[in-house]
C-alpha positions in Angstrom: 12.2 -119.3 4.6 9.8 -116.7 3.3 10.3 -114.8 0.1 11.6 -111.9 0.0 10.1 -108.2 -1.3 10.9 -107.6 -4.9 11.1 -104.0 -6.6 10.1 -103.6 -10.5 10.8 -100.7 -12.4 7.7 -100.4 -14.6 7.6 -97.2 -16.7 6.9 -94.0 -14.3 7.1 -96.1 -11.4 8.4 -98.6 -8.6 6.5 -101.9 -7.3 6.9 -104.1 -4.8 5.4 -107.6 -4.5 5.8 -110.6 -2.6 4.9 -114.2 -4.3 3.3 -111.9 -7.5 1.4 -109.9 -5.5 1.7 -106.1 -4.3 3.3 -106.3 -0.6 6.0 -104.0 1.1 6.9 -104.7 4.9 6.7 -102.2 8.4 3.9 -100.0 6.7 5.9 -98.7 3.8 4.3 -97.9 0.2 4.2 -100.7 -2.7 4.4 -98.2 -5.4 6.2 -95.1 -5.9 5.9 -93.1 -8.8 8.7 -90.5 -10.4 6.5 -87.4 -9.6 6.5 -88.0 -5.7 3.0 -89.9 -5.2 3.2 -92.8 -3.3 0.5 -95.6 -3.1 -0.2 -98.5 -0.4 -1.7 -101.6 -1.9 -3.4 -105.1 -0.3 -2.5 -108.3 -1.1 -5.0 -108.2 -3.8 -3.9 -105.0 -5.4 -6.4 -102.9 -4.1 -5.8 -98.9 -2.5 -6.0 -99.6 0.7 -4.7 -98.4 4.6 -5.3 -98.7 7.5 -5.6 -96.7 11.1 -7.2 -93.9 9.1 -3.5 -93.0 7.1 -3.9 -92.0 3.9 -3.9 -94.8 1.0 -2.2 -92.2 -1.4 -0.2 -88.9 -0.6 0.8 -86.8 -3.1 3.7 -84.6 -3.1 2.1 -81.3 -2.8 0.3 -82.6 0.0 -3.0 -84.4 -1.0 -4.4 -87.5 0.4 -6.6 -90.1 -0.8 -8.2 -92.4 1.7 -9.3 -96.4 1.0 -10.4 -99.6 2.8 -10.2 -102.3 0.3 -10.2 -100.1 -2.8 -13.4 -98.2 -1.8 -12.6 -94.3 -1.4 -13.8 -93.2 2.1 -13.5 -89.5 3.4 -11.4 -88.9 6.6 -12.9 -86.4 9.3 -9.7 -84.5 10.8 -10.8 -82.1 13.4 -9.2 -78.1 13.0 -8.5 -79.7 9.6 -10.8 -77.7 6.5 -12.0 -80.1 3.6 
């Protein structure tokens, strides 16, 4: 039987791992600070999302986009940068 997710309250913020490592289940975010910002994570604790969804939204609306903890910009069309 697999483990299952744990939460950690560390400081400003909540974690989720799975066997020590950062990991939430159906495309939810592995940390989630007080503030509002919210973060997806791979297995090796790197930013990262895929599908071109943002890697970390903050609560006034911005949006950081990663692969694999590099930062990549996101071309929206109608959208201005």
């Amino acid at each position: 039987m697999p483990a299952s997710e744990e939460c950690f309250w560390t400081g400003p913020m909540y974690r989720w791992f799975r066997y020590g490592r950062p990991y939430r289940e159906n495309d939810k975010p592995t940390t989630v600070y007080l503030w509002g910002t919210m973060e997806w994570r791979d297995g090796e604790g790197r930013r990262h999302r895929d599908d071109g969804k943002p890697a970390v939204i903050h609560p006034l609306g911005g949006e950081e986009h990663y692969l694999h903890g590099l930062r990549v910009n996101v071309y929206t069309p109608g959208k201005s940068v």
